[in-house]
C-alpha positions in Angstrom: 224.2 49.0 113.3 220.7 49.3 112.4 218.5 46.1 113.5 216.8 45.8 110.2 218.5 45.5 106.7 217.1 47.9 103.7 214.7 45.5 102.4 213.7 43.9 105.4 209.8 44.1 104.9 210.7 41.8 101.9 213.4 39.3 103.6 212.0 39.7 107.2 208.2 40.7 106.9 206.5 39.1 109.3 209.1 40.3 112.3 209.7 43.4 110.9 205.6 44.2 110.7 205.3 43.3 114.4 207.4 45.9 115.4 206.7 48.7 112.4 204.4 50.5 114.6 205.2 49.5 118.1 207.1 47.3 120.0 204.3 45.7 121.9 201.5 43.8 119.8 198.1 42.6 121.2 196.8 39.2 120.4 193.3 37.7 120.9 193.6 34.5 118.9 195.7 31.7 120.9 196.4 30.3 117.3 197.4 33.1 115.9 199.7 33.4 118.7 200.9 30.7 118.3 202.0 30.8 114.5 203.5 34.0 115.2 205.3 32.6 118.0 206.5 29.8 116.1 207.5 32.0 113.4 210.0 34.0 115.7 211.6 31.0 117.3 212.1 29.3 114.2 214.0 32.3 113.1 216.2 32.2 115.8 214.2 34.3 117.9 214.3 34.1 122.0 210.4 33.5 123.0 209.5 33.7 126.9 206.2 32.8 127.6 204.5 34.3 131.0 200.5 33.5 132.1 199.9 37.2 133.6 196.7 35.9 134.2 198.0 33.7 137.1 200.1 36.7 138.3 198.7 37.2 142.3 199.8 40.8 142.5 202.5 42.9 141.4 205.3 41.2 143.4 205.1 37.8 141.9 204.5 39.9 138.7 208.2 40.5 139.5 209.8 37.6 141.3 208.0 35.4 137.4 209.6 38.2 134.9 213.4 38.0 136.9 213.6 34.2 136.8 211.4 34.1 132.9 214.5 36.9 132.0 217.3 35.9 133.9 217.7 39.2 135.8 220.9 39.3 138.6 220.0 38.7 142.3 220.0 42.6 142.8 216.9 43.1 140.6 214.9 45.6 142.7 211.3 44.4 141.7 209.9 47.6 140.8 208.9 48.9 137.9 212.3 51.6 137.1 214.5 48.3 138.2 212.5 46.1 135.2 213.2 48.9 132.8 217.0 48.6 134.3 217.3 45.1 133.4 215.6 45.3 130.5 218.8 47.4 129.0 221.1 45.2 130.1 218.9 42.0 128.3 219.4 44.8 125.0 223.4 44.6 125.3 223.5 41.3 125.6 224.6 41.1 129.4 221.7 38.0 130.1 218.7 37.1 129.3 219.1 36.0 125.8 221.1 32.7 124.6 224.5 33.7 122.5 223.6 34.4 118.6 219.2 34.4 119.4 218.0 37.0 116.9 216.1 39.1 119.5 214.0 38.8 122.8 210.0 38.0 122.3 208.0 38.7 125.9 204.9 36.7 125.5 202.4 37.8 128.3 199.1 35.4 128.4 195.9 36.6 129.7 196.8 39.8 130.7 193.1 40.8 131.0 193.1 39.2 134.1 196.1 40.9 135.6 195.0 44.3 133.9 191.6 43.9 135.7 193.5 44.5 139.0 196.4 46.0 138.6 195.6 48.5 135.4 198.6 50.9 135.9 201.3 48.0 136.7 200.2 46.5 133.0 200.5 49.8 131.4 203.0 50.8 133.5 205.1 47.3 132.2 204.3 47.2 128.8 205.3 51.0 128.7 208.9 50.3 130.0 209.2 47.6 128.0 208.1 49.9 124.7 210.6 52.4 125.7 213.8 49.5 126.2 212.3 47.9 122.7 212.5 50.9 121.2 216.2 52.1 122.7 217.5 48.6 121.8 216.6 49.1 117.9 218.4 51.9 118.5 221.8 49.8 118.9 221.3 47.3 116.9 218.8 44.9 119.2 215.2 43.1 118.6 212.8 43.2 121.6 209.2 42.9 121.0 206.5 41.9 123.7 203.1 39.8 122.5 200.7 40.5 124.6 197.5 38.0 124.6 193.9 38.9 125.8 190.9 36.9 125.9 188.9 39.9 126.0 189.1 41.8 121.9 187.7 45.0 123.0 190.4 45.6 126.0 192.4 48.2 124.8 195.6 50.0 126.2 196.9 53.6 126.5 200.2 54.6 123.9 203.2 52.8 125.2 206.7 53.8 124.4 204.9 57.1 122.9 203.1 54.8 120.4 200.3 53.1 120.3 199.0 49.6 121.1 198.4 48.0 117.9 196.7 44.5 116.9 198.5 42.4 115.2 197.7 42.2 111.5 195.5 39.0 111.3 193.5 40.3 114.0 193.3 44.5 113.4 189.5 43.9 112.1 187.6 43.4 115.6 185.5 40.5 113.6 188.4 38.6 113.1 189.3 38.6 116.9 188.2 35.2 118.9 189.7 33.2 121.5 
């Protein structure tokens, strides 16, 4: 079952643009945020919102996503056990209420958490590209917003794609906190 109907960039065009190009969006604008996020959950969409930027290290990184997600007592707080879990949130198994259209990660500030720990926040946004990308491929929606206060900071290709900004905010000019 494919995720999208035939004419969804005409029946679903804002979801359906987010994840077009890649599963995980950047944000700048706490606003736009915002209308994006209020967007997804008023159609039906599961949004969990986590402040990375309060994240001490990579362990309560962890111990914040497994409660935010819902992820079984036996989550292994590493990176392979998130991507793990991640497959189980696709099939349905927890982490999303019964009938939500599809999971939304919302991570705030993760500047701050990338200033530190770089390859745990590409490392994280990459697993979660790849589960995004394997639940579309059974019928799931995952997509992960990621919000910076800093427009110029940039990540490598998750998921094999790239990064992209969000469509109000592709321009650099039109990117302010």
């Amino acid at each position: 079952m494919a995720c999208w109907e035939p004419d969804a960039p005409f029946s679903h065009p804002f979801d359906y643009r987010l994840v077009q190009n890649t599963f995980v969006s950047m944000f700048s604008s706490p606003a736009v945020l915002r209308e994006a996020t209020d967007w997804l959950a008023e159609h039906g969409y599961h949004v969990v919102t986590l402040n990375a930027a309060t994240w001490a290290g990579t362990d309560d990184m962890h111990r914040k996503l497994a409660a935010a997600l819902d992820f079984p007592s036996y989550y292994g707080r590493n990176l392979n056990a998130f991507s793990d879990c991640l497959s189980d949130v696709a099939t349905g198994d927890y982490g999303l209420p019964p009938g939500a259209t599809g999971l939304v990660l919302v991570l705030l500030g993760i500047e701050v958490f990338a200033a530190s720990h770089r390859g745990t926040a590409q490392a994280l946004l990459n697993a979660f590209a790849v589960q995004a990308r394997n639940a579309a491929l059974i019928g799931s929606r995952m997509m992960c917003l990621v919000q910076s206060n800093n427009p110029k900071l940039r990540f490598e290709p998750v998921g094999a794609t790239q990064v992209w900004w969000n469509d109000a905010e592709m321009f650099g000019a039109n990117r302010r906190p």
